[in-house]
C-alpha positions as CSV (number, residue, x, y, z in Angstrom):
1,X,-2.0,-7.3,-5.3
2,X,-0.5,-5.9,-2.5
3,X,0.4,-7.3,0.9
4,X,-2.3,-7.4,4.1
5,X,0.8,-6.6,6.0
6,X,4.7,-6.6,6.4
7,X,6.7,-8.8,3.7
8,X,6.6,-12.4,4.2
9,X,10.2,-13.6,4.6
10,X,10.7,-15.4,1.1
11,X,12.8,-18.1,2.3
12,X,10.1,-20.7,3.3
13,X,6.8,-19.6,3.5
14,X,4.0,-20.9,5.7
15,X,0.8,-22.2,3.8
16,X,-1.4,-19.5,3.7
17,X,-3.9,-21.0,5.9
18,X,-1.4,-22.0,8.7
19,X,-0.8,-18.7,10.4
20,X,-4.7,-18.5,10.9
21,X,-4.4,-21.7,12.5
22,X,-1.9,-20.6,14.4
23,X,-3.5,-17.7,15.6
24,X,-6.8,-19.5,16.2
25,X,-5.1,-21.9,18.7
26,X,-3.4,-18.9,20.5
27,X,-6.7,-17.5,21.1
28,X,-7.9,-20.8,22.3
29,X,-5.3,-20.9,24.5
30,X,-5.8,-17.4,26.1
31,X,-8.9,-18.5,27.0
32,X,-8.1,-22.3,28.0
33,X,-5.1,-21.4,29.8
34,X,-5.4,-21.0,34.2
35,X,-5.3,-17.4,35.4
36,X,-3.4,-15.5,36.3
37,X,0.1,-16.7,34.8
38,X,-1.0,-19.0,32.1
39,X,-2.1,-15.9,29.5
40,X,1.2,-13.9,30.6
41,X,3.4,-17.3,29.8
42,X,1.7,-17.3,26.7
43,X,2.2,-13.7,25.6
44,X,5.7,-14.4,26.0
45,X,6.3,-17.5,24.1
46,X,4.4,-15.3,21.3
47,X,6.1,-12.8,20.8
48,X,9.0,-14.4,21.0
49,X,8.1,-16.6,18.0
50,X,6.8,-13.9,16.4
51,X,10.2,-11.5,16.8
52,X,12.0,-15.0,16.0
53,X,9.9,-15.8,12.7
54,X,11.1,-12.0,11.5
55,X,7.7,-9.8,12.1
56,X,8.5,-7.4,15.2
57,X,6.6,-5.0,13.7
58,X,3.2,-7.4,14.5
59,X,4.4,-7.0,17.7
60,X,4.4,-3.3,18.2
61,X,1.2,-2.6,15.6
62,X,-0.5,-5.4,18.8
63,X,1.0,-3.8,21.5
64,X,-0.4,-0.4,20.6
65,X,-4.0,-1.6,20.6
66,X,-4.1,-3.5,23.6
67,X,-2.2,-0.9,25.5
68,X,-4.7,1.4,26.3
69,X,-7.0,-1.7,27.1
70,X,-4.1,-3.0,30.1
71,X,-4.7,1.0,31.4
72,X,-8.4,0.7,31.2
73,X,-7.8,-3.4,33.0
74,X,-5.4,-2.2,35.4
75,X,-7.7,1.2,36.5
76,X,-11.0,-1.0,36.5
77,X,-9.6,-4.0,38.9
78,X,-6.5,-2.3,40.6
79,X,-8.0,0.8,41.4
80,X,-11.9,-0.7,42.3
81,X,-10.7,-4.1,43.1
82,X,-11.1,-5.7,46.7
83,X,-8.2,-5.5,49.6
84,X,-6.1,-7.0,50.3
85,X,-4.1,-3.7,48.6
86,X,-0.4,-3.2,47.9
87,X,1.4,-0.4,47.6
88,X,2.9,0.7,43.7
89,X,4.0,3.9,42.9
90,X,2.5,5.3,45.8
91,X,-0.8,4.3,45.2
92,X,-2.4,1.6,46.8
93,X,-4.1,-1.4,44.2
94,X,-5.8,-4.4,44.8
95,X,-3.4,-7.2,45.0
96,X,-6.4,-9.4,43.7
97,X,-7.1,-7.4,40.8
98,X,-3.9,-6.6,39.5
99,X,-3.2,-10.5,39.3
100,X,-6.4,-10.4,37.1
101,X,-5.9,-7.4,35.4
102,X,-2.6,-9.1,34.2
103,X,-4.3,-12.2,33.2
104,X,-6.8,-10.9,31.0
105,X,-4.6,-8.1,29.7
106,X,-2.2,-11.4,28.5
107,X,-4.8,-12.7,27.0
108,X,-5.7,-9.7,25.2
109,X,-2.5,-9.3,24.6
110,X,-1.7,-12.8,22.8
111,X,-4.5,-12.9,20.8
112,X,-3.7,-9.3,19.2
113,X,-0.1,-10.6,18.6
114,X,-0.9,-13.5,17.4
115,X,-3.7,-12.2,15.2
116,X,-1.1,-9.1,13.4
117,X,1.4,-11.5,13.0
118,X,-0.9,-13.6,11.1
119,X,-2.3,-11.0,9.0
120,X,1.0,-9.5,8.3
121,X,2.4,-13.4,6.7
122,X,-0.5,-13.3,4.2
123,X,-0.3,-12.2,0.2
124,X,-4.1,-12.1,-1.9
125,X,-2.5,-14.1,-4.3
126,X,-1.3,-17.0,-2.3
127,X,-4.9,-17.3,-0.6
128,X,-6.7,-17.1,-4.0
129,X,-4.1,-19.8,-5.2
130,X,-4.1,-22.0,-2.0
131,X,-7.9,-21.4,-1.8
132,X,-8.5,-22.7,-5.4
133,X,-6.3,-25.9,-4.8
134,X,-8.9,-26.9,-2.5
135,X,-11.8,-26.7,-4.2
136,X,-12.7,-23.5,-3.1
137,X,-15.6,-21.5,-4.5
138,X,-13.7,-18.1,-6.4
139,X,-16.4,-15.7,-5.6
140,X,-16.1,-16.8,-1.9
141,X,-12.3,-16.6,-1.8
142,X,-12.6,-13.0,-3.7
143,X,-15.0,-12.1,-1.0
144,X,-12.6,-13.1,1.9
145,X,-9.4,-11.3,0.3
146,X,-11.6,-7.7,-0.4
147,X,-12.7,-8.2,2.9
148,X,-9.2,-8.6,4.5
149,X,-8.1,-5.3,2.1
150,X,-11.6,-3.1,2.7
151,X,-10.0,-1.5,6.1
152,X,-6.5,-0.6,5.4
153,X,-7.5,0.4,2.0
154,X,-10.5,2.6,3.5
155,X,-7.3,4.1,5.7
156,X,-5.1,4.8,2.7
157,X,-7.6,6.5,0.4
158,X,-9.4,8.7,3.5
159,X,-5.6,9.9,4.6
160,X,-5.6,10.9,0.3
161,X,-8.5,12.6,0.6
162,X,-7.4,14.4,4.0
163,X,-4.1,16.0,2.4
164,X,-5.4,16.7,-0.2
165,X,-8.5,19.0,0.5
166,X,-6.1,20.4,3.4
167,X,-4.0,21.5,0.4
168,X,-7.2,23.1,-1.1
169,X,-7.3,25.3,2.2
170,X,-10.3,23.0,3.8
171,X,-9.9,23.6,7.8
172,X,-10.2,20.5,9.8
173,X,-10.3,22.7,13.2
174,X,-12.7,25.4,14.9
175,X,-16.1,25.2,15.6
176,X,-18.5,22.0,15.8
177,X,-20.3,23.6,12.8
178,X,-17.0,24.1,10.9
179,X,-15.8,20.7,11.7
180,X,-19.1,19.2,10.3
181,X,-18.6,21.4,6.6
182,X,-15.5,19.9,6.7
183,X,-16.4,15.9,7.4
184,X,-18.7,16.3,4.5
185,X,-16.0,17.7,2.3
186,X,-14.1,14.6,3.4
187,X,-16.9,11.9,3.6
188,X,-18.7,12.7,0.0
189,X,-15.3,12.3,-2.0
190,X,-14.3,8.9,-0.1
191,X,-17.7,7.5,-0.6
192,X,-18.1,8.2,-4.1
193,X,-14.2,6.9,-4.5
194,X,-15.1,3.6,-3.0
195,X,-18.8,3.0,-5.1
196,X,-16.8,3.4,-8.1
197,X,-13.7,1.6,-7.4
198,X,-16.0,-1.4,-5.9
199,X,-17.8,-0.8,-9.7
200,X,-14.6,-1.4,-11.3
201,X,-13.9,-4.5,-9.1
202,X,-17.3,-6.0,-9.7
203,X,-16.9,-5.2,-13.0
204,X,-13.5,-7.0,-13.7
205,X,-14.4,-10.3,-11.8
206,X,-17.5,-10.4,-13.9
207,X,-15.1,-10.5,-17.2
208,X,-13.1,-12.9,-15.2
209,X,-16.3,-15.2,-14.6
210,X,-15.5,-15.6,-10.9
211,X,-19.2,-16.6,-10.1
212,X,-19.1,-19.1,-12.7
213,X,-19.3,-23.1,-11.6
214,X,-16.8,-25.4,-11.5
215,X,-12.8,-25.9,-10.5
216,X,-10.4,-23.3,-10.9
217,X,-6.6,-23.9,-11.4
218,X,-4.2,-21.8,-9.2
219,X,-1.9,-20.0,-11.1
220,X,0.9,-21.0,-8.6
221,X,-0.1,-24.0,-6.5
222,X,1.0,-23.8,-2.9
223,X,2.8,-26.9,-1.2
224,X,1.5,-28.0,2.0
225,X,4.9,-29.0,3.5
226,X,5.5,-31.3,6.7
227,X,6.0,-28.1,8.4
228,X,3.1,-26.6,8.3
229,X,1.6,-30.2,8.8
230,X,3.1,-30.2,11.8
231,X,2.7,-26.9,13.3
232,X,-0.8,-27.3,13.2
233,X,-1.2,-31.1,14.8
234,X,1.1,-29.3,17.4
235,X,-1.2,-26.0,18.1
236,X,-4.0,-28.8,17.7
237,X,-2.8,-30.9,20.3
238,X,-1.6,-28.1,23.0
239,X,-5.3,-26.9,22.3
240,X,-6.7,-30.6,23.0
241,X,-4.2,-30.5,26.0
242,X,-5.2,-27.4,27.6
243,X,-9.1,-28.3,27.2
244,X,-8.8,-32.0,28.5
245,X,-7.1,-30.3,31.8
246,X,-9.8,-27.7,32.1
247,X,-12.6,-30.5,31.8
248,X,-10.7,-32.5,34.3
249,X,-10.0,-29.7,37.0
């Protein structure tokens, strides 16, 4: 099966399950963390784990999502905000909601990284394995991992379809009318696609007797190593940490 993202590096792999983790206690910490510096500290010491553990490109698939959400933040509360206002780039912006436009853009910022770079570490075939070493139900684990493929491969097969009826002369510009001919051209070919290739995939874990009871063994067990023990007691703690000084404040 193919990758959810960019190549894992093939040195020493993380459990499958720890990057979630991971990315779970980043998000906790957005949200746990004091404005206004707390989320931008954070979005730093991401994505400089994430550049260091050998997935830039996370980074800049993130980066492009959230950055027409910081435009949006930094419109919305430097633009509208309250004085006092300070001058930048000739216009004046509200000193108040900048600081908070850069808070919560951090923390959208984080969780987005963190979140890419998690997806990009995982392989269907090392969840299904590290899912069946725990005792996992195989339908349920088949579930997640066609869940984690249904948008990217939606993506793939619509750009097919696009080219290709392009090639066949369809026009995908003009009138509203025109436009709508040619979304059904696109839509009726992609839906019928996906009915039968989810007929074919129903159809092969039925032969496989992935609904049927009882353990399954993993083809090629994955290790839970002290490092991945460790990384998560660590997020887990800085989590603990960071909500034990929020209840106390």
């Amino acid at each position: 099966m193919p990758p959810w993202g960019a190549r894992i590096p093939e040195a020493a792999p993380l459990h499958p399950f720890t990057p979630p983790a991971l990315a779970a206690a980043v998000a906790a910490l957005a949200i746990l963390l004091p404005m206004p510096w707390g989320p931008p500290a954070l979005l730093a010491g991401t994505v400089v784990v994430v550049v260091a553990g050998g997935l830039p490109a996370a980074v800049g698939r993130a980066l492009r999502v959230v950055f027409p959400l910081w435009i949006l933040l930094l419109v919305l509360h430097g633009g509208l905000g309250p004085a006092p206002r300070v001058a930048v780039g000739g216009l004046g912006l509200s000193r108040s909601g900048l600081l908070l436009a850069l808070g919560q853009g951090a923390r959208l910022g984080a969780i987005a990284v963190a979140g890419f770079a998690a997806a990009a570490t995982l392989r269907a075939s090392r969840v299904l394995d590290a899912w069946a070493a725990r005792g996992g139900t195989p339908h349920l684990g088949y579930l997640a991992v066609a869940t984690g493929f249904a948008v990217p491969r939606l993506l793939a097969r619509a750009r097919t379809i696009t080219e290709a009826q392009r090639a066949r002369g369809l026009r995908l510009r003009g009138s509203l009318a025109g436009r709508l001919r040619a979304l059904r051209a696109l839509a009726l070919p992609l839906v019928l696609g996906l009915l039968a290739e989810a007929d074919d995939r129903g159809l092969a874990l039925e032969t496989r007797a992935a609904a049927a009871p009882g353990p399954r063994t993993p083809l090629a067990p994955v290790p839970l190593t002290a490092r991945d023990r460790w990384l998560r007691l660590g997020a887990l703690a800085l989590v603990l940490a960071a909500l034990a000084w929020r209840v106390a404040r």
